[in-house]
RODO-2510 file (C-alpha; in nm, 4 decimals, decimal comma):
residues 191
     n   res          X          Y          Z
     1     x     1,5790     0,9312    -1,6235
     2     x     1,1905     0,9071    -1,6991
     3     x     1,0069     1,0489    -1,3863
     4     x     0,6618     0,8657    -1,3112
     5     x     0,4562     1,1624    -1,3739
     6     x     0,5606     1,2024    -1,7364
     7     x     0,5057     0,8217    -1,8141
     8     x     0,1381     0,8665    -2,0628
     9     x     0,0559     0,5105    -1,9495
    10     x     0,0440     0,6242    -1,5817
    11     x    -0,1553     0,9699    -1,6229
    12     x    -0,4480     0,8911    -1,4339
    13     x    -0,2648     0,7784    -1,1729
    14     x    -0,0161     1,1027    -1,1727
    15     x    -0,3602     1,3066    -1,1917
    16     x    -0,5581     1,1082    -0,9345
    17     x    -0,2478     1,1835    -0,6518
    18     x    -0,3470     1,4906    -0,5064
    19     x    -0,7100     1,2933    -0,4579
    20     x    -0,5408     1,0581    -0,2825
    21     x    -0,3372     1,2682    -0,0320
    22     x    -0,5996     1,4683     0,0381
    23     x    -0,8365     1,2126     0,1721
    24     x    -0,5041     0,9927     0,3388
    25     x    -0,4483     1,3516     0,5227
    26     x    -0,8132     1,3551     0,6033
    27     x    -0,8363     0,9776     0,7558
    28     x    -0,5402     1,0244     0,9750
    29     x    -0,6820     1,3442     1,1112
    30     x    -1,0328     1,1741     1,1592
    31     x    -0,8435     0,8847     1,3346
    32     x    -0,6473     1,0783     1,5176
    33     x    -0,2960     0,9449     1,3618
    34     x     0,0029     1,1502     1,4239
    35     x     0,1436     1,0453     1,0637
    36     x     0,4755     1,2498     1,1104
    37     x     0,7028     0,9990     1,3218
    38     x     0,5994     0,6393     1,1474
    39     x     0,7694     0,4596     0,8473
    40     x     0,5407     0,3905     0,5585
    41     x     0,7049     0,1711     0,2932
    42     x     0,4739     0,1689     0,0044
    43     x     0,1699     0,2845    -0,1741
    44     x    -0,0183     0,0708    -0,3571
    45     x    -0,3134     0,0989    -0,6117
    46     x    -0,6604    -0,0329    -0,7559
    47     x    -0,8381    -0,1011    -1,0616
    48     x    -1,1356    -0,3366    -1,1467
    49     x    -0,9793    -0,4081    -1,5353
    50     x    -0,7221    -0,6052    -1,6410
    51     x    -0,6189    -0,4113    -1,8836
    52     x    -0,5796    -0,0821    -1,6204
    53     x    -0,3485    -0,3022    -1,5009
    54     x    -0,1709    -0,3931    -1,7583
    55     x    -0,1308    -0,0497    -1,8437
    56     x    -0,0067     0,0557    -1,5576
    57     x     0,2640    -0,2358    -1,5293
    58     x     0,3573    -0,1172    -1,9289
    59     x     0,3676     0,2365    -1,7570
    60     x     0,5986     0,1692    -1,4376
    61     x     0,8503    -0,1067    -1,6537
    62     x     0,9426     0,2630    -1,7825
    63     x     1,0433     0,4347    -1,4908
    64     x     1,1326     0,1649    -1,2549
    65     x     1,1576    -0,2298    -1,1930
    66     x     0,9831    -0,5228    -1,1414
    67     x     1,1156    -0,6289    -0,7729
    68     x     0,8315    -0,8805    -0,7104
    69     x     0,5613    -1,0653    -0,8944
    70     x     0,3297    -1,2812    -0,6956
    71     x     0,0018    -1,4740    -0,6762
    72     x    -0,1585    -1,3391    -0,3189
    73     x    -0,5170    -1,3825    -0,1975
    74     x    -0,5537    -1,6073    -0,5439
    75     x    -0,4317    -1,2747    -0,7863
    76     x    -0,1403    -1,1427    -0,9445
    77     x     0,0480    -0,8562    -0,7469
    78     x     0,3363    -0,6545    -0,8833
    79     x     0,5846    -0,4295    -0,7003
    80     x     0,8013    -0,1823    -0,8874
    81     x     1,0905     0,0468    -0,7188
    82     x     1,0697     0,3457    -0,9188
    83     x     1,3479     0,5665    -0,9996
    84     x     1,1889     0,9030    -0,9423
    85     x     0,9106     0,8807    -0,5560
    86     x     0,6137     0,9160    -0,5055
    87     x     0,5644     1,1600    -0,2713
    88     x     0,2321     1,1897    -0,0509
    89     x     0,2312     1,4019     0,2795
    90     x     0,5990     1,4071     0,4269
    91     x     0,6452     1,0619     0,2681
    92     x     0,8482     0,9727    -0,0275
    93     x     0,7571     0,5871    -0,2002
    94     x     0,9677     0,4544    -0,4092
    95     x     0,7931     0,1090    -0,3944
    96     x     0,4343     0,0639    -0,5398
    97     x     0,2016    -0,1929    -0,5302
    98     x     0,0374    -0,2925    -0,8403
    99     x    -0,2638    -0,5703    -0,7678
   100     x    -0,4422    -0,7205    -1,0464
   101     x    -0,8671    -0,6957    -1,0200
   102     x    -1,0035    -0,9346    -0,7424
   103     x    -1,3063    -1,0305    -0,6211
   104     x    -1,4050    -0,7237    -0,4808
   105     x    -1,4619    -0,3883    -0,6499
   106     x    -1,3317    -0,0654    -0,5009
   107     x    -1,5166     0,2741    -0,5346
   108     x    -1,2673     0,4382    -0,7380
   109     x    -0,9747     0,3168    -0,9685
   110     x    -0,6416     0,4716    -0,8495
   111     x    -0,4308     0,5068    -0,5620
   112     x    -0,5998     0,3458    -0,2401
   113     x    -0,3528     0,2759     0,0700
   114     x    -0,0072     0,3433     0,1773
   115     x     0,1224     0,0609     0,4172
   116     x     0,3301     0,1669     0,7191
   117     x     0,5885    -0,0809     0,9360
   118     x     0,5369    -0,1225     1,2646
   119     x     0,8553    -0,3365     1,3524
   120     x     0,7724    -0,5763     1,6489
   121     x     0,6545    -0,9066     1,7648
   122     x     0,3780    -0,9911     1,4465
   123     x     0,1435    -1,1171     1,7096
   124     x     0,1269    -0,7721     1,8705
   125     x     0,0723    -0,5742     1,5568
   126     x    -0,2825    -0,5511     1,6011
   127     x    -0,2187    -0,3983     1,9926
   128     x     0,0210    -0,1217     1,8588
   129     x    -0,1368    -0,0164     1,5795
   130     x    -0,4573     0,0688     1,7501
   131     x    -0,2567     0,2345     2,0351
   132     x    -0,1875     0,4872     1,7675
   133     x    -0,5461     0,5002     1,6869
   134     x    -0,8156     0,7417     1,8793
   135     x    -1,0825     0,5762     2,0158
   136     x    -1,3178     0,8568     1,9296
   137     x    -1,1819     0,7861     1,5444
   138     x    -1,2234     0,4543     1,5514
   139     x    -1,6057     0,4819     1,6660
   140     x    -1,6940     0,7049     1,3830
   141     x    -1,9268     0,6219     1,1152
   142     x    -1,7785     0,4481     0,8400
   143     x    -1,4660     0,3841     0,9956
   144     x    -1,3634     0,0340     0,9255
   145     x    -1,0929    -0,1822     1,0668
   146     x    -1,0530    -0,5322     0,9217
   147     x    -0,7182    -0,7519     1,0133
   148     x    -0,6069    -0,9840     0,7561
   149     x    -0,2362    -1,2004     0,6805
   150     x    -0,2031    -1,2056     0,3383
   151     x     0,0610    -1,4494     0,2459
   152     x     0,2292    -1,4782    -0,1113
   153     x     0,2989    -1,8310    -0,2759
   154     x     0,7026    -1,8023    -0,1427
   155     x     0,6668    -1,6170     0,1663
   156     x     0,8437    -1,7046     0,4938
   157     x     0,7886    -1,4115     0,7332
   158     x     0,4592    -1,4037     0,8854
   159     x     0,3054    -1,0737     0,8118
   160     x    -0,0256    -0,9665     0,9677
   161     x    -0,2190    -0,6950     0,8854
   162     x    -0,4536    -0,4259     1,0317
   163     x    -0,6257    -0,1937     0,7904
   164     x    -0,8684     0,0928     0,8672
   165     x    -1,0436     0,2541     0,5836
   166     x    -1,3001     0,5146     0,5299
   167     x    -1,4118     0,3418     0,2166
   168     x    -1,2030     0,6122     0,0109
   169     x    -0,8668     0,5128     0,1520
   170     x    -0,6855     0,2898     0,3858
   171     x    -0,3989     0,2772     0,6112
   172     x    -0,2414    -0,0975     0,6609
   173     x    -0,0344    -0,1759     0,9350
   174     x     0,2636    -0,4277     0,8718
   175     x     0,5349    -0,5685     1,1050
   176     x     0,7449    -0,5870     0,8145
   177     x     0,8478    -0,3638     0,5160
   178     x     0,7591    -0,4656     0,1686
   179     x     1,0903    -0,5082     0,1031
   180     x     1,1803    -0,7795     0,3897
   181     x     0,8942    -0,9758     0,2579
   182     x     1,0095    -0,9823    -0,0806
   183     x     1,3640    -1,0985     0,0363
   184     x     1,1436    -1,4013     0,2252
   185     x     1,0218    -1,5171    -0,0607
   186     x     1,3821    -1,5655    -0,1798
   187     x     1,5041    -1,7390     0,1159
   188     x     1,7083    -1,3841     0,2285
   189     x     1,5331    -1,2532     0,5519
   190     x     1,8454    -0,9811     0,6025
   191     x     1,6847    -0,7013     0,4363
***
């Protein structure tokens, strides 16, 4: 079984992981986010070339599957299930998210947000997440909170979301896991 760390097409990504959890570890702790007790589904990634991408899809085909491919916000996204986690903090993805270059350019090519499920009403989403949220955090400088609803061509389950970022990371709040939305988009909302 090929582990995700040992894939060459994906050894940026493998290397750029302790990066990542590092600054995630640092934005909760700015924000005041007791991480520990909440449900994060997946982990998801940026690049501003197409063929980064396509590198990285080549890379994860090897060590997992294809469990979605979508057109969202007017670009492709993939999600693979790997085989072998990725594990950041206490938190072990097996789903990634693997969006093609949009319009806007990130700081850094690599791993950018992990997305954890708030299950309730999607209409409150906004009201709990920020109840996890310190004040004090929030008001910081360079603290950002933006709420979007991103919604894939075959999607049937509205799904909001809030996202605060330090312009290094970000933390998205969902009502749903990845995984319910992709069974939407096939008519199956039982996942």
């Amino acid at each position: 079984m090929t582990h995700w760390q040992t894939v060459p097409e994906l050894h940026d990504i493998s290397a750029d992981l302790p990066r990542f959890t590092e600054a995630l570890t640092e934005l909760a702790t700015r924000l005041g986010l007791d991480i520990a007790p909440l449900s994060a589904d997946h982990i998801s990634l940026r690049c501003h070339q197409n063929a980064t991408a396509e590198r990285w899809r080549k890379g994860f085909e090897q060590c997992g599957e294809l469990l979605s491919e979508n057109i969202i916000n007017g670009r492709p996204i993939c999600l693979f299930k790997l085989r072998q986690p990725v594990s950041v903090a206490h938190w072990q993805f097996t789903v990634v998210e693997l969006p093609w270059p949009g319009e806007k350019r990130y700081p850094h090519e690599g791993w950018e947000h992990i997305e954890i499920v708030l299950p309730g009403e999607p209409q409150t989403l906004n009201a709990r997440a920020l109840a996890l949220l310190a004040d004090d955090g929030l008001s910081q400088p360079g603290i950002v909170v933006k709420t979007s609803s991103p919604k894939g061509e075959r999607e049937r389950l509205p799904n909001p979301t809030l996202a605060v970022t330090d312009g290094r990371v970000t933390i998205k709040f969902h009502p749903w896991s990845i995984e319910a939305i992709v069974a939407s988009e096939a008519g199956d909302a039982t996942m």
